[in-house]
TORVEXVO-341076 format. One record per residue: y, x, z of N, C-alpha, C in turn. Coordinates in steps of 0.05 Angstrom, whole numbers, plus 5000, padded with zeros to 4 digits. Each point is the difference from the previous one (the first is absolute). Layout:
TORVEXVO-341076
+------+------+------+-------+-------+-------+------+------+------+
| n.c2 | n.c1 | n.c3 | ca.c2 | ca.c1 | ca.c3 | c.c2 | c.c1 | c.c3 |
+------+------+------+-------+-------+-------+------+------+------+
|    Y |    X |    Z |     Y |     X |     Z |    Y |    X |    Z |
...
+------+------+------+-------+-------+-------+------+------+------+
END
This chain:
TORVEXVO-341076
+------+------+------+-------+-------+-------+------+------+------+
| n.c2 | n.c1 | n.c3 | ca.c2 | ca.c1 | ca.c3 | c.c2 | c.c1 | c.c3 |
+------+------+------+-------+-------+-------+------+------+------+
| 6196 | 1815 | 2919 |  5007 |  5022 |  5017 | 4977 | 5020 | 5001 |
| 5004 | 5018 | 4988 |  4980 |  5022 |  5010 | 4989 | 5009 | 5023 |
| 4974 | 5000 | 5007 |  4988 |  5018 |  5023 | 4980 | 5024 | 4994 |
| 4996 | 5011 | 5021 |  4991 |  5023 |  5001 | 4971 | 5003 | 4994 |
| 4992 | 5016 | 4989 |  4960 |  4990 |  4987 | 4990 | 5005 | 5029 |
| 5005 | 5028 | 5003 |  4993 |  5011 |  5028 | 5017 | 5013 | 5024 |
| 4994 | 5001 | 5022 |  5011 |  5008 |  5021 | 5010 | 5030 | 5001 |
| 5022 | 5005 | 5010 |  5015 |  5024 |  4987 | 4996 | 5020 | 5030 |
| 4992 | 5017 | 5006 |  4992 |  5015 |  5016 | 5017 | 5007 | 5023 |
| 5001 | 5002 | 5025 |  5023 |  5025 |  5017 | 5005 | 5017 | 4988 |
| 4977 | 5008 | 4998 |  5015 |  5041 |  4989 | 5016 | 5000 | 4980 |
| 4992 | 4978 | 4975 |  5019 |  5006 |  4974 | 5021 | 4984 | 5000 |
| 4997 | 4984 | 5022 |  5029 |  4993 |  5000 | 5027 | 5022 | 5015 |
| 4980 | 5013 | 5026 |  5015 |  5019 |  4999 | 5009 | 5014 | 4983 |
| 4988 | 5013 | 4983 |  5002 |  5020 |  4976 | 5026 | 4992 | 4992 |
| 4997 | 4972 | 4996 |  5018 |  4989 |  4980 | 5036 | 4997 | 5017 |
| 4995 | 4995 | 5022 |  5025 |  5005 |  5025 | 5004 | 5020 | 5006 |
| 4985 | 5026 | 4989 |  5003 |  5025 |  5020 | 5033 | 5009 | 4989 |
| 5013 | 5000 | 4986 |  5028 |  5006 |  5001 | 5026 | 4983 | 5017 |
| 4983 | 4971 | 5004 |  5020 |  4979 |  5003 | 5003 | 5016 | 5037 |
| 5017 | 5012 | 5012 |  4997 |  5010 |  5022 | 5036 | 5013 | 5012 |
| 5006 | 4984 | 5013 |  5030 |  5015 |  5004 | 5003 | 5032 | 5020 |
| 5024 | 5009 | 4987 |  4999 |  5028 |  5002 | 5027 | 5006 | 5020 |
| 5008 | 5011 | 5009 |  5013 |  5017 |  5022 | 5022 | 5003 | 4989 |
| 5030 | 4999 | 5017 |  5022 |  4987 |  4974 | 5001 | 5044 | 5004 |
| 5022 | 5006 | 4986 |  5005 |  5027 |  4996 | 5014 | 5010 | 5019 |
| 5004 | 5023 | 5021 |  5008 |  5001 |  5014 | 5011 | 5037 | 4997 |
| 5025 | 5000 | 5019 |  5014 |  5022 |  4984 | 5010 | 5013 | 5036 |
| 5007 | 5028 | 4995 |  5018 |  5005 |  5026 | 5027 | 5003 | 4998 |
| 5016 | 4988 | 5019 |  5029 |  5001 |  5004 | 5010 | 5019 | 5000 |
| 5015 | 5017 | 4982 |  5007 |  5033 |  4999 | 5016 | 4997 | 5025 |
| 5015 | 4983 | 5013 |  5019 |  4996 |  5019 | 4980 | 5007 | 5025 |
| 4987 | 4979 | 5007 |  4999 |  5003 |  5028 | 4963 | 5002 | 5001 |
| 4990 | 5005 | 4967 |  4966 |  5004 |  5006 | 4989 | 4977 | 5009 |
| 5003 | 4976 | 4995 |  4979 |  4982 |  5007 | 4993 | 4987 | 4980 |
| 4979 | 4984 | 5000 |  4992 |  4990 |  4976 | 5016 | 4970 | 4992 |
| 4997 | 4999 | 4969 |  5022 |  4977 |  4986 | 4985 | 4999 | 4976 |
| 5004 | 4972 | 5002 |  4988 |  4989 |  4970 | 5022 | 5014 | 4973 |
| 4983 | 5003 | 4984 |  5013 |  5021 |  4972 | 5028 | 4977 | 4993 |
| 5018 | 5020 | 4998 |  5025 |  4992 |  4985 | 5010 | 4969 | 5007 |
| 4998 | 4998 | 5031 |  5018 |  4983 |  5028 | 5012 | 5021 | 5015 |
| 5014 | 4983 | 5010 |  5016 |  5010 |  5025 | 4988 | 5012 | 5021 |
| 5001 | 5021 | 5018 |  4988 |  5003 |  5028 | 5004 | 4987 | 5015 |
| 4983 | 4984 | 5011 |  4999 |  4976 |  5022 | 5009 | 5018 | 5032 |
| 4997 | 5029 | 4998 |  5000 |  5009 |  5029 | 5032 | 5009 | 4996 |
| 5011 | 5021 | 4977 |  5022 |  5006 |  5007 | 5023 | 4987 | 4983 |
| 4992 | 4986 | 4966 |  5013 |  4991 |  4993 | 5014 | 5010 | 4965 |
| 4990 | 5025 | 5001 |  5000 |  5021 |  4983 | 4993 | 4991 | 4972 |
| 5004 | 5003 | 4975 |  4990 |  4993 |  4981 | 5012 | 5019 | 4987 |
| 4991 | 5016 | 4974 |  5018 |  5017 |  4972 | 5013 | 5020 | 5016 |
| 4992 | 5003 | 5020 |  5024 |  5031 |  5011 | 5027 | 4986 | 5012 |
| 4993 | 4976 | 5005 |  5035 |  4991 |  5015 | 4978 | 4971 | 5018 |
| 5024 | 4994 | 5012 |  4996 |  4980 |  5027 | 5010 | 4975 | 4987 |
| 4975 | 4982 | 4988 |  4994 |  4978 |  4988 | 5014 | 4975 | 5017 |
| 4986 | 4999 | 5033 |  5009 |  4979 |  5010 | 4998 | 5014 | 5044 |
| 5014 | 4984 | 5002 |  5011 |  5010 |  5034 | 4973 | 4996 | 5013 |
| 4988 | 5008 | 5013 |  4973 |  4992 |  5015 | 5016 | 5012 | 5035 |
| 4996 | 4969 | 5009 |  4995 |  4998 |  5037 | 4978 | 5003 | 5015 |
| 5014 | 5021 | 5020 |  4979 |  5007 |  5013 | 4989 | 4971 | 5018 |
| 4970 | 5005 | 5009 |  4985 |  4977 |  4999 | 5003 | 4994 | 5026 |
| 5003 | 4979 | 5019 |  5005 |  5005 |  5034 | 4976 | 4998 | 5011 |
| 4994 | 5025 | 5017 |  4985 |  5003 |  5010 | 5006 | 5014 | 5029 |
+------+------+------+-------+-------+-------+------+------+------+
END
């Protein structure tokens, strides 16, 4: 089994992770009702999707 000659640093290990880093999913505005929605889903607030009414959304009881 192979080992290491020498001890591999913080920093260059960073170096070497600096891409591995999760990113922010894409986020789009609802031409309907302007709120924000993940790219090419449904609007969770009004329901809207492609210029027509994807799915029925109830109002919430409050």
């Amino acid at each position: 089994m192979a080992l290491p000659k020498k001890k591999t640093a913080k920093s260059r290990q960073g170096k070497r992770r600096s891409h591995l880093k999760l990113s922010l999913p894409a986020m789009d505005v609802c031409p309907h009702c302007h709120s924000p929605k993940l790219s090419h889903c449904v609007c969770p607030k009004c329901g809207w999707y492609n210029d027509r009414e994807a799915i029925e959304v109830k109002p919430s009881k409050k």
